[in-house]
C-alpha positions in Angstrom: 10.6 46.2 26.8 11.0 44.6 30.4 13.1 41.7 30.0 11.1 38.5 31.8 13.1 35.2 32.0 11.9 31.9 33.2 13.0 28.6 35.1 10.9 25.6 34.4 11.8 22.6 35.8 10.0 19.3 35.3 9.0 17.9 39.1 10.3 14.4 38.2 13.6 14.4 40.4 15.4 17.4 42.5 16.8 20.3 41.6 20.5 19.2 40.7 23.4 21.9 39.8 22.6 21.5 36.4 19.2 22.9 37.2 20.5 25.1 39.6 22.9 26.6 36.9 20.4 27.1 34.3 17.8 29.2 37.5 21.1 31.4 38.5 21.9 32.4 34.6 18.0 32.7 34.1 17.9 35.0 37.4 20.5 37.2 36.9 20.1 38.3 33.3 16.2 39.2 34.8 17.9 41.1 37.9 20.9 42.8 35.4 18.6 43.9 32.9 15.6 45.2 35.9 13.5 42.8 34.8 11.3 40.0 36.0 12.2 35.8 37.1 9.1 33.6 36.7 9.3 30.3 38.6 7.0 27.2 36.8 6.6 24.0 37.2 6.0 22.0 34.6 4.6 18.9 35.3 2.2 17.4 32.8 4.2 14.2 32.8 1.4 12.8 34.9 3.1 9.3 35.9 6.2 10.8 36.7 5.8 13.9 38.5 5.7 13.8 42.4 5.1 16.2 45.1 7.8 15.2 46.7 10.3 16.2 43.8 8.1 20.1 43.6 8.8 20.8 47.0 12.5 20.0 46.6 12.9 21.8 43.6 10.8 25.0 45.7 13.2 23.9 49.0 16.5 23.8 46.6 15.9 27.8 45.0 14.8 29.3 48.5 17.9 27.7 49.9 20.1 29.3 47.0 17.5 32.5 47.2 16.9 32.2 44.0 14.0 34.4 44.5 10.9 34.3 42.1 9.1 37.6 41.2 5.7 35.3 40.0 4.8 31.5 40.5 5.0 29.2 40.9 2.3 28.5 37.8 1.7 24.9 37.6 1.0 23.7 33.8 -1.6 20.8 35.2 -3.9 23.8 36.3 -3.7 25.5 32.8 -5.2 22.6 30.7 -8.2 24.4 29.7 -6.2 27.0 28.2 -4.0 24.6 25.8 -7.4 22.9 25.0 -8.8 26.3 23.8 -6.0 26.9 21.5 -5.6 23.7 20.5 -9.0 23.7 19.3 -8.6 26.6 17.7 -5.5 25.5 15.5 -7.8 22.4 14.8 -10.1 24.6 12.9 -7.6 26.5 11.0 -6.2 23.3 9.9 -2.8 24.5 11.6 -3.1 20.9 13.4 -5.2 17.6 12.9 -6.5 15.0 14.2 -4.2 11.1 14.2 -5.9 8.3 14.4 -2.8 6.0 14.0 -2.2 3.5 17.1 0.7 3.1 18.7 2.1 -0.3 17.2 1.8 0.8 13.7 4.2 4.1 14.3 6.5 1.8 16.0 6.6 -0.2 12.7 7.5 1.9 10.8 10.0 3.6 12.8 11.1 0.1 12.6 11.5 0.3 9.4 13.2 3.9 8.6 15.7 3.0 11.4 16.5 -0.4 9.2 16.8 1.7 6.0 18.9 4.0 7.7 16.3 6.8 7.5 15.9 9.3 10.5 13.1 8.1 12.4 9.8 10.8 11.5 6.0 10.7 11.6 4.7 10.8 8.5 1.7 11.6 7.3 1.7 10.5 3.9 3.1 7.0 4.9 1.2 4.1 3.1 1.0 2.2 6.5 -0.1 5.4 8.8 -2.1 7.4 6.0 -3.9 3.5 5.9 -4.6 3.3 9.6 -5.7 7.0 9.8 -8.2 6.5 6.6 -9.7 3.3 8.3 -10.4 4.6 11.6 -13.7 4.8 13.0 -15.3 8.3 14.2 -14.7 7.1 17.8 -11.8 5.9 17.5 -8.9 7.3 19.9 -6.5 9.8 18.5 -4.1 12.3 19.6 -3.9 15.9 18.2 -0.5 17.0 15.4 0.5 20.2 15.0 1.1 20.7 11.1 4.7 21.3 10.6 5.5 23.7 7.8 7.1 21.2 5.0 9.0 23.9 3.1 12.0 26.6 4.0 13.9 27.0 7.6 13.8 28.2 11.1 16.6 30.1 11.9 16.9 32.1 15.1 20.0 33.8 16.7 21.0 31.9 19.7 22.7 34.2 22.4 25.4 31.7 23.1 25.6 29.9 20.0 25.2 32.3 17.1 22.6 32.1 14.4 21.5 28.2 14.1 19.1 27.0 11.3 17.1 23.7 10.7 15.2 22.7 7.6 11.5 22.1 8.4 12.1 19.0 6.4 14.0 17.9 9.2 10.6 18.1 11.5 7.6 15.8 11.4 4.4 16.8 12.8 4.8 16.2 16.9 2.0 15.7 18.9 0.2 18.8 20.7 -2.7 16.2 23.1 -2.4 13.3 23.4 -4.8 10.4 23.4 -5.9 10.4 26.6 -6.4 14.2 26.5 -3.7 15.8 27.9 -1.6 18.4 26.2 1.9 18.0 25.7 5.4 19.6 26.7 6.3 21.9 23.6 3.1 22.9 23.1 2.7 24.0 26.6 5.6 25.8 27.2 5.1 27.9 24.1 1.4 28.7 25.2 2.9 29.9 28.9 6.0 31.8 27.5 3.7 33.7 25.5 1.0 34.1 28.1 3.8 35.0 30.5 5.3 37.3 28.3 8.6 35.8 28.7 11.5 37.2 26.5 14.2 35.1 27.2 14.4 31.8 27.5 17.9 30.3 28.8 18.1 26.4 28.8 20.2 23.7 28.5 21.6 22.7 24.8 19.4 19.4 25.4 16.7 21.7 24.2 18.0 23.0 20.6 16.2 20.2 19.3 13.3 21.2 20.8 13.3 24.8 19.8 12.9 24.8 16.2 9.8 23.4 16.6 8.3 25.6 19.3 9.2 28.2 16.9 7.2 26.7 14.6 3.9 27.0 17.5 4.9 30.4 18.2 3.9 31.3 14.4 1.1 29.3 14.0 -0.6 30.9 17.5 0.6 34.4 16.1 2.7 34.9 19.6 6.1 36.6 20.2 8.8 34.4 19.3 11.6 35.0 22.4 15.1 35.1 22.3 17.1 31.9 23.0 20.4 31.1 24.9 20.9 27.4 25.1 23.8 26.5 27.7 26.4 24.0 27.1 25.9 20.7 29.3 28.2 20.1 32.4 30.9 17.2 32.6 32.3 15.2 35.9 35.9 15.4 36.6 36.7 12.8 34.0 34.7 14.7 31.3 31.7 12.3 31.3 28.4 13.8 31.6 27.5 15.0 35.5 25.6 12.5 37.0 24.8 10.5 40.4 27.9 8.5 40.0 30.1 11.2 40.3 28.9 12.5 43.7 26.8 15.2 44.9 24.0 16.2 42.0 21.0 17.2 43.8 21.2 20.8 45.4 20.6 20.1 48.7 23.0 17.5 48.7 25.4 20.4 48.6 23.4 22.2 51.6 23.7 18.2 53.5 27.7 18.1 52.4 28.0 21.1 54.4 28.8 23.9 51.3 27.2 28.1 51.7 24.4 28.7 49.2 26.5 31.4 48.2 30.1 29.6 47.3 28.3 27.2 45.1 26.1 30.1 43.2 29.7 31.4 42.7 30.7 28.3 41.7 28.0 27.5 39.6 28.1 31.2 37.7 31.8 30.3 36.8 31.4 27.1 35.4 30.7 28.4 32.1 30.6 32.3 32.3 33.4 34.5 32.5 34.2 37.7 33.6 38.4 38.6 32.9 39.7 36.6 35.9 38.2 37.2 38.3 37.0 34.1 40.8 35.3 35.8 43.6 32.1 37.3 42.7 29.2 38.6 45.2 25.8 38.5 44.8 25.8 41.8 43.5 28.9 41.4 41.2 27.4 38.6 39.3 24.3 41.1 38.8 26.4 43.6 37.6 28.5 41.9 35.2 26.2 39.3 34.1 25.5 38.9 30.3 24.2 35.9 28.1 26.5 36.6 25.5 29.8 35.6 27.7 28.5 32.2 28.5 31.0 29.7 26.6 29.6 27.5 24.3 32.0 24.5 25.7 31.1 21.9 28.0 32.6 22.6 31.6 33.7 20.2 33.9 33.1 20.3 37.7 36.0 20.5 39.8 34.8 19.4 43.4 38.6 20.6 44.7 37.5 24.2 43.9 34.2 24.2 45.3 35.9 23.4 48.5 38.1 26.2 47.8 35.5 28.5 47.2 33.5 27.6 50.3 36.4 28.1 52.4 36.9 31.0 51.0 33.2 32.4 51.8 33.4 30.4 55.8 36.5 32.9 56.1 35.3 36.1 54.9 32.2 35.8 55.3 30.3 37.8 57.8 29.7 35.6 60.7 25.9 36.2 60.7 25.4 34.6 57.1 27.7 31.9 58.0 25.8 31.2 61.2 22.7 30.9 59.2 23.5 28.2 57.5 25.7 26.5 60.3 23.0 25.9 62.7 21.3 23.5 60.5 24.7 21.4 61.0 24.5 22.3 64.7 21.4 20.7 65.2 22.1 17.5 62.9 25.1 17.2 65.2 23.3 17.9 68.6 25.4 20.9 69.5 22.9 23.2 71.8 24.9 26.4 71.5 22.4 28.1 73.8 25.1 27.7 76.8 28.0 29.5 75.6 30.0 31.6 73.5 28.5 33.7 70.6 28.5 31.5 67.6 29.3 34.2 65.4 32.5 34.7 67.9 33.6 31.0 67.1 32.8 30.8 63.6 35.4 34.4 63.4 37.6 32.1 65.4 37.7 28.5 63.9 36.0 28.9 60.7 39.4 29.8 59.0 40.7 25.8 59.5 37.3 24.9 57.7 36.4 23.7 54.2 32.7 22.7 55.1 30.0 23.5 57.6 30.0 19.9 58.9 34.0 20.7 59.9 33.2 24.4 61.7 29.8 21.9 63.6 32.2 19.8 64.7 35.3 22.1 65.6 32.5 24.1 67.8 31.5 21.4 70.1 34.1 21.8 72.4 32.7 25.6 73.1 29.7 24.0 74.5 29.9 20.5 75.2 32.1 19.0 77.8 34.1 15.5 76.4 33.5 12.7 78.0 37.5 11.8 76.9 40.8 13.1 75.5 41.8 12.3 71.9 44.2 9.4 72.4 46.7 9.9 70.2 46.6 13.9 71.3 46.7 12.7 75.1 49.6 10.4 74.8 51.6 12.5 73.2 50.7 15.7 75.4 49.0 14.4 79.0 52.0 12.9 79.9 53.3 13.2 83.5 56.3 15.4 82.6 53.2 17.8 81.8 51.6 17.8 85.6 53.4 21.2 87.3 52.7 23.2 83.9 49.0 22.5 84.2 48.5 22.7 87.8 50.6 26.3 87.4 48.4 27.5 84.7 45.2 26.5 86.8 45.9 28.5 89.6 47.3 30.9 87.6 44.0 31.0 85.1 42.2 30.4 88.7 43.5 33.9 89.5 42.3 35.9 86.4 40.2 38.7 86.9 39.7 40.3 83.9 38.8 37.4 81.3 40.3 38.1 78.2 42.9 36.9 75.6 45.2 39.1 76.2 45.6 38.1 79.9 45.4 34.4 79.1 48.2 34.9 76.6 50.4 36.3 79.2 48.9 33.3 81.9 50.8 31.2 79.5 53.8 33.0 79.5 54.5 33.4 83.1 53.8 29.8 83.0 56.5 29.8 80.5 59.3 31.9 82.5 58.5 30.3 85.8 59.0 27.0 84.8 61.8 27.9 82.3 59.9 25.8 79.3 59.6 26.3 75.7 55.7 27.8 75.0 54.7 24.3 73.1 55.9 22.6 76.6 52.9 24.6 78.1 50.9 25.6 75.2 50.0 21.9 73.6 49.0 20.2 77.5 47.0 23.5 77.5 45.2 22.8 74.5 44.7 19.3 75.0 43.5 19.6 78.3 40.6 22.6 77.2 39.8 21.8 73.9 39.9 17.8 74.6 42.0 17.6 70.6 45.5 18.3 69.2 44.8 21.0 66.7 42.8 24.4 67.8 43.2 28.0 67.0 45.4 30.0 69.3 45.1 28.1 72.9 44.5 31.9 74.5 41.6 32.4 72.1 40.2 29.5 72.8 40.2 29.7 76.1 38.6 33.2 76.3 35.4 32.0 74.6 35.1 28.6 76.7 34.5 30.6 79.5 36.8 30.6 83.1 34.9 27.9 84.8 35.0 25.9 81.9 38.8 26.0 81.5 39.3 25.2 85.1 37.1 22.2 85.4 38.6 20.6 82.0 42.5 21.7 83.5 41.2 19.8 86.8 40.1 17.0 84.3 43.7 16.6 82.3 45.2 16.8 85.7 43.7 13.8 87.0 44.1 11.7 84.0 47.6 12.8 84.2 47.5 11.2 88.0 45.8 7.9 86.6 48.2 7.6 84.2 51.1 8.2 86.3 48.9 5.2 88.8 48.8 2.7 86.3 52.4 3.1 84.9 
């Protein structure tokens, strides 16, 4: 049998981790059993679903390349297919016809709620078998599937073990509604079958649901899949995730500056386990992946170690995949790296000091971009007059390089150094200042290799004379 998984996501917001979560699991059980990912939209909430929110949910998996083998199917071009077999359980008396409007179901859900009762259509109610009896032939209804009334449906959940609910617990949902369009757990059991999906892994909001798609599978005679219902995910102070506790939606993650990859790693982790280990590739999480070592607790995201992870991939990394993903950030922040060093050169240099792709955007400017001014509090501290004869030694000296490398800059800085008889901080933190227009940089020599000769000069030149102002206006 070739395993066949789905995501199906309602288009009525963006993708958020939870989402996200439920597509990576769904996705790498297909890809670690050889199987198949299927990508559908399901979107027969007419009111609510927006174009907008499909093509974030399509922009959100492509970003995480989350890639689907099929789809994406769309269920609001599949009507005619429910309609067929909804028609077709209509004449084998597997589902009916309910004439019963609106206010009068609310009545007596009303009324169950007071008694304490678990709120249930019923067909056999005085008050709804009344309003059904005195309808009219062209009257408006909606279409119930008829719920077994006796035994159980039990199925073997691959997270949660064997779970069982008493078809006495179920009342006969609605299949179409009254205005003609089919409903959600009718259609998803009509695509999973038509799909021939196997597994279905969703979110523990759905157990509820499940019992009675069950139910749908054996009335249409279909395949009844395996299940695997993942536990929900909590904020930092164990509440459920939502917008209040920061970044929900997927590419909120890509805005905040975070790799695809560090929060797939992330996202694998926060319920799934493989012995301890953190650090998973692509094809590590392929490899080990299984349903059955999903935890049935609730996790709690830890922003803290999402930075720590994406540090973690900024670092070791190749360069390549870091610099696809940077120079979205490099254009958000206007940095034109088309004069200059190799990115992938500066990302190898700087990309250590960073948690986030904003912070390696913004620690690259100075590779391309002249400053239009010092850091102050770097400047004051560092441009100070005492400072003059070690820059203006180090720009004839760096004036006189032939061979640009680090290697000779390192030893620029040196003679500097031994010449002038200073500590290297004496020379080395002017030196930074003065190229790098900031306090903190990687190795000054380093730097100064991939800014280019006539780049350091000029900005040496540039310290120098604010030096001299300085010194003017004392």
């Amino acid at each position: 049998m070739t395993v066949k998984t789905r995501f199906a996501p309602s288009p009525t917001g963006f993708l958020h981790v939870g989402g996200a979560r439920t597509a990576l699991y769904s996705w790498l059980f297909a890809k670690n059993r050889g199987g198949e990912f299927v990508l559908r939209i399901e979107d027969t909430d007419l009111e609510r679903s927006t174009q907008e929110a499909i093509d974030a949910i399509i922009e959100g998996m492509e970003w995480l390349e989350l890639n689907w083998d099929e789809g994406p199917y769309y269920q609001t071009k599949r009507f005619d297919r429910y309609n067929q077999l909804i028609d077709e359980l209509l004449a084998q008396d597997k589902a009916y016809k309910c004439y019963c409007p609106k206010e009068v179901l609310d009545e007596v859900r009303e009324e169950q709620m007071a008694a304490g009762v678990k709120p249930r259509y019923d067909a056999n109610h005085p008050k709804i078998k009344a309003a059904n009896d005195a309808a009219t032939a062209d009257a408006p209804f909606a279409i119930r599937f008829r719920n077994p009334t006796e035994g159980s449906v039990v199925f073997d959940d691959q997270i949660r073990g064997r779970i069982e609910i008493s078809n006495s617990e179920l009342d006969d949902l609605i299949i179409r509604r009254s205005d003609g369009a089919p409903t959600y757990n009718f259609c998803v059991v009509v695509d999973d079958w038509d799909m021939e999906i196997t597994h279905v892994v969703r979110g523990e909001d759905h157990i509820n649901n499940t019992p009675r798609q069950i139910n749908i599978y054996h009335a249409l005679g279909a395949p009844v899949p395996t299940f695997a219902h993942c536990a929900m995910i909590l904020g930092d102070d164990g509440a459920k995730l939502s917008k209040r506790h920061g970044a929900v939606s997927v590419m909120q993650y890509r805005d905040d500056g975070y790799l695809p990859q560090a929060l797939l790693n992330y996202l694998v982790r926060l319920g799934w386990s493989h012995g301890d280990q953190e650090i998973f590739s692509r094809e590590e999480m392929i490899e080990f992946f299984s349903l059955t070592s999903i935890s049935k607790s609730a996790s709690a995201f830890n922003t803290d170690k999402l930075l720590w992870l994406n540090n973690h991939y900024i670092k070791n990394s190749d360069p390549a995949y870091v610099a696809k993903y940077l120079q979205w950030h490099l254009d958000q922040q206007g940095i034109d790296i088309t004069q200059g060093p190799d990115i992938k050169d500066v990302i190898k240099l700087v990309g250590e000091r960073c948690n986030t792709l904003i912070e390696l955007a913004a620690q690259s400017r100075y590779f391309y971009h002249d400053f239009d001014a010092f850091d102050a509090d770097a400047a004051k501290k560092h441009l100070r007059p005492v400072a003059k004869d070690a820059l203006a030694l180090a720009k004839a000296k760096v004036e006189a390089v032939a061979d640009w490398n680090t290697e000779a800059l390192h030893q620029v800085i040196a003679d500097v150094c031994a010449e002038l008889e200073l500590g290297m901080g004496k020379v080395g933190m002017p030196l930074r200042v003065a190229v790098t227009g900031q306090g903190q940089s990687p190795s000054v020599d380093a730097v100064m290799m991939l800014i280019g000769k006539d780049r350091v000069v000029a900005r040496i030149g540039q310290a120098l004379d604010f030096i001299a102002e300085r010194e003017a206006n004392a």
